[in-house]
C-alpha positions in Angstrom: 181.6 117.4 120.4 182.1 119.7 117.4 179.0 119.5 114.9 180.3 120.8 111.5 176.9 121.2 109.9 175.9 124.0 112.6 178.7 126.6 111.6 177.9 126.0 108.0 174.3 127.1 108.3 175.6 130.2 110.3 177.9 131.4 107.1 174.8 130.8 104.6 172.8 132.8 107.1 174.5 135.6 107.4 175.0 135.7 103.2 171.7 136.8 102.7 171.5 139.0 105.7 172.2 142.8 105.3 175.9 143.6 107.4 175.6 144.0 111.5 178.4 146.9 110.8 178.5 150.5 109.6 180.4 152.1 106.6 181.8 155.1 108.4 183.6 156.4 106.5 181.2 156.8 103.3 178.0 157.0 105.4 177.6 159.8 108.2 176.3 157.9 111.2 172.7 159.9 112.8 173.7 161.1 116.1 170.9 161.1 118.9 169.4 164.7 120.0 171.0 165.2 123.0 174.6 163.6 121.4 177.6 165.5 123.5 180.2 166.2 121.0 181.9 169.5 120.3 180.7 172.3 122.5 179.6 175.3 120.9 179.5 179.0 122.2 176.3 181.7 121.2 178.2 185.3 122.1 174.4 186.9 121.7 173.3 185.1 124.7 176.2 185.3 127.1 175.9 187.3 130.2 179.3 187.0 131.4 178.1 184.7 134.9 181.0 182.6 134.1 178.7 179.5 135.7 180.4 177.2 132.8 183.6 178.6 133.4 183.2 177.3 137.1 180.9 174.5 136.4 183.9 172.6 134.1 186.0 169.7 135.9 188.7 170.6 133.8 189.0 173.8 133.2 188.6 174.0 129.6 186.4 177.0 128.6 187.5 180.4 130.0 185.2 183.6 129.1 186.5 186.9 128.3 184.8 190.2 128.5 185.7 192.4 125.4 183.2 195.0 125.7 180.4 196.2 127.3 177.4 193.4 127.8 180.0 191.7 125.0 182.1 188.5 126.0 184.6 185.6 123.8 185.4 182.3 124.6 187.9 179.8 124.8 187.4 176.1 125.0 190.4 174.0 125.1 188.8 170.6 123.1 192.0 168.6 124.1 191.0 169.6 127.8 187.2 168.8 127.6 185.7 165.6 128.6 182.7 166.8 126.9 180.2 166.1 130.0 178.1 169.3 128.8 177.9 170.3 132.3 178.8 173.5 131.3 175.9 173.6 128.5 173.7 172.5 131.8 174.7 175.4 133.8 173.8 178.0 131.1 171.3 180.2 132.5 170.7 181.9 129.1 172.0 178.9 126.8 174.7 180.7 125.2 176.6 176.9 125.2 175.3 173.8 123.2 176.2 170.5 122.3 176.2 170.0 118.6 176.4 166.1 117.1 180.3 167.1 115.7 182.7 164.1 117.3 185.2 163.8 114.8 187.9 166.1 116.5 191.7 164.6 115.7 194.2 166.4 115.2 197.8 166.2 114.1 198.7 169.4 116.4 197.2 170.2 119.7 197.0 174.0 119.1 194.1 173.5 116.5 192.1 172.3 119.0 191.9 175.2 120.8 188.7 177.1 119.6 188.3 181.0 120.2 184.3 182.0 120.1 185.0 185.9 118.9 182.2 187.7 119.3 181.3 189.4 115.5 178.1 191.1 116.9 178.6 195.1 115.8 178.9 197.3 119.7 175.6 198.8 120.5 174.8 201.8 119.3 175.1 204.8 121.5 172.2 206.1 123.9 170.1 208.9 122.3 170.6 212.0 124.2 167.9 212.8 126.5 166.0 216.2 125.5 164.7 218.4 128.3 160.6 217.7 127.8 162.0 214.1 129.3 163.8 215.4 132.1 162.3 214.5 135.1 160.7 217.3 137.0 160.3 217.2 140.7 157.2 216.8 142.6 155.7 217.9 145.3 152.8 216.2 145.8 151.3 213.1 144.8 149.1 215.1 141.7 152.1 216.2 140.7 154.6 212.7 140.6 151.5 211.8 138.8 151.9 214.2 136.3 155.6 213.5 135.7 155.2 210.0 135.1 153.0 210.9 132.1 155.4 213.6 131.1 158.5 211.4 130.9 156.4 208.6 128.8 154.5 210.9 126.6 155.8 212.6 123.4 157.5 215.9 124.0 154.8 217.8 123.1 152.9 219.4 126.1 149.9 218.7 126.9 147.0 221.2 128.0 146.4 219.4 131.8 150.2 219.3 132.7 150.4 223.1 134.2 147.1 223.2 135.9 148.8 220.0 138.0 152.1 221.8 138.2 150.1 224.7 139.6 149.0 221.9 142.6 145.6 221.1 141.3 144.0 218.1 143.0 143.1 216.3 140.0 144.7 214.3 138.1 144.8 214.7 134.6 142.9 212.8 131.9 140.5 211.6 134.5 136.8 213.0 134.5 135.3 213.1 137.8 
């Protein structure tokens, strides 16, 4: 039997209750912590192990060597499922999850996201100067004495050629 009194008291309910729904568009919604939205890419931190690359059911992120210890990548976001499998496989956590989810597009090419790495090359290697040249030993004095030579400032010190000479002692050490 329909009771007309109990869907009235439903409507003056809900008039002094605040809304069940969200304004989207004018409020940003609070995404959780570990939210999987758009994946991001860290070029500092890449190794190159390609785990992601392999780890992805679809094939959207390739990585790119461009330089020495120095890699780019591509993530395809009309390809990804966004599983974060690949930000799981990360042994150095170059990849990560951030709370962005608002991804349409009009053309499928902008969402293809290059990760160029902007981090200036290395500089180069100092040159090595003789006084760090390794010097070969003949005893165990001596591969003593040339593993303080190569970590010690050039400068020579007064117990290196009496060990050189094969001296038994080592140097530094007071008997």
């Amino acid at each position: 039997m329909i009771h007309p009194g109990k869907m009235l008291r439903l409507v003056l309910a809900s008039v002094f209750r605040k809304p069940a729904t969200e304004q989207y568009p004018f409020t940003r919604p609070h995404m959780p912590e570990r939210f999987r939205g758009k994946i991001l890419f860290d070029p500092a931190n890449c190794i190159g192990c390609k785990l992601c690359e392999r780890d992805c059911p679809t094939d959207a992120i390739r990585i790119r060597k461009v330089g020495e210890k120095r890699f780019e990548a591509d993530i395809d976001c009309s390809r990804c499922i966004y599983c974060a499998q690949c930000v799981d496989s990360c042994p150095k956590k170059a990849l990560a999850s951030s709370g962005e989810f608002e991804l349409a597009q009009i053309h499928p090419e902008a969402l293809k996201v290059v990760y160029r790495n902007t981090l200036p090359p290395a500089p180069p290697a100092p040159p090595k100067t003789a006084a760090a040249a390794p010097v070969p030993a003949t005893s165990t004095a001596a591969s003593a004495t040339t593993a303080t030579a190569t970590a010690a400032p050039p400068a020579k010190s007064p117990a290196a050629p009496s060990a050189e000479a094969g001296g038994d002692e080592e140097p530094g050490r007071d008997s």
